[in-house]
N, C-alpha and C positions, 0 to 999 in steps of 0.2 A: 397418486400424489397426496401429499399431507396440505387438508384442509388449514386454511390460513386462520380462522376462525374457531378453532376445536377447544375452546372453552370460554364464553363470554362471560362466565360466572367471573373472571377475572378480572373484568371490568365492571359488573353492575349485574348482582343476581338475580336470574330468569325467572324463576320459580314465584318468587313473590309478587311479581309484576302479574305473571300469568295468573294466579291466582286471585289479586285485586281484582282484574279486569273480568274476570268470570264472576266474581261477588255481585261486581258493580251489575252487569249484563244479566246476571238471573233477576235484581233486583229493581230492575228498568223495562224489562222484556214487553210487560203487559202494557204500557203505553205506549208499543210500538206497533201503531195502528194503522191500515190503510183501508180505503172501502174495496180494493180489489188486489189479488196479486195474480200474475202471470204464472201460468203452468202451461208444462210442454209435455209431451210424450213421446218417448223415445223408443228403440227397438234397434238392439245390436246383434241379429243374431238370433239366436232363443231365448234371449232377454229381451224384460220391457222394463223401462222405468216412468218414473210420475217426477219431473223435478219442477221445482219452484223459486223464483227467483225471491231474493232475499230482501227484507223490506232498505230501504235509504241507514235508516237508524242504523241496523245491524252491521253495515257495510262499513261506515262511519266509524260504526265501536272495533271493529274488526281491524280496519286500517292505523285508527291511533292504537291499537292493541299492537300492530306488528313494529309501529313506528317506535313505539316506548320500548319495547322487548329490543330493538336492535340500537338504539337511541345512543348510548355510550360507544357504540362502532364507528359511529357517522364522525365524531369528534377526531376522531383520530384522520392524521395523514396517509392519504392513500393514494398507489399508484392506481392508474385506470382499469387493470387484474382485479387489483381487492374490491375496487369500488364496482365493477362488473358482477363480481364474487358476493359481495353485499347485497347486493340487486335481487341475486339471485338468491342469497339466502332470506329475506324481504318475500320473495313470493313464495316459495318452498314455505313459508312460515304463515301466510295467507290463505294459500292452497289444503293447508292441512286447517286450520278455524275452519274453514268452511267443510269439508270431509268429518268433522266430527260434529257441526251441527245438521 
């Protein structure tokens, strides 16, 4: 099926938004301080991993990062599909900030 969604540049482009928001976040990073963070250690198999929970701050910049990026979608009228469809592109887009830091 064809994505309802398949160009939001048409409403309000991506690129710049993403780009601010990583300027901002390199440039705030180092005050984002806690006296501890939470690590786990995983094992799937014949892999292990070392993961670590990510501090408040970052979650925060993370979430108003996805909110602004989709921000001109939400304006618009939608049946409970698109607005499902929104959701889900909302985390697809959350899931991937976190996988690249």
């Amino acid at each position: 099926t064809e994505s309802k969604f398949s160009s939001v540049n048409e409403f309000d482009p991506v690129v710049p938004k993403l780009v601010r928001a990583v300027e901002w976040h390199a440039n705030n990073a180092l005050s984002f301080k806690r006296s501890t963070l939470q690590t786990r250690f995983f094992e799937t198999g014949d892999n292990f991993y070392l993961g670590m929970e990510f501090t408040r701050e970052y979650d925060k910049w993370k979430n108003d990062t996805a909110d602004e990026v989709i921000g001109a979608l939400r304006d618009r009228t939608m049946d409970d599909g698109e607005k499902r469809d929104l959701n889900r592109l909302r985390g697809s887009l959350t899931h991937h900030i976190d996988r690249l830091w």
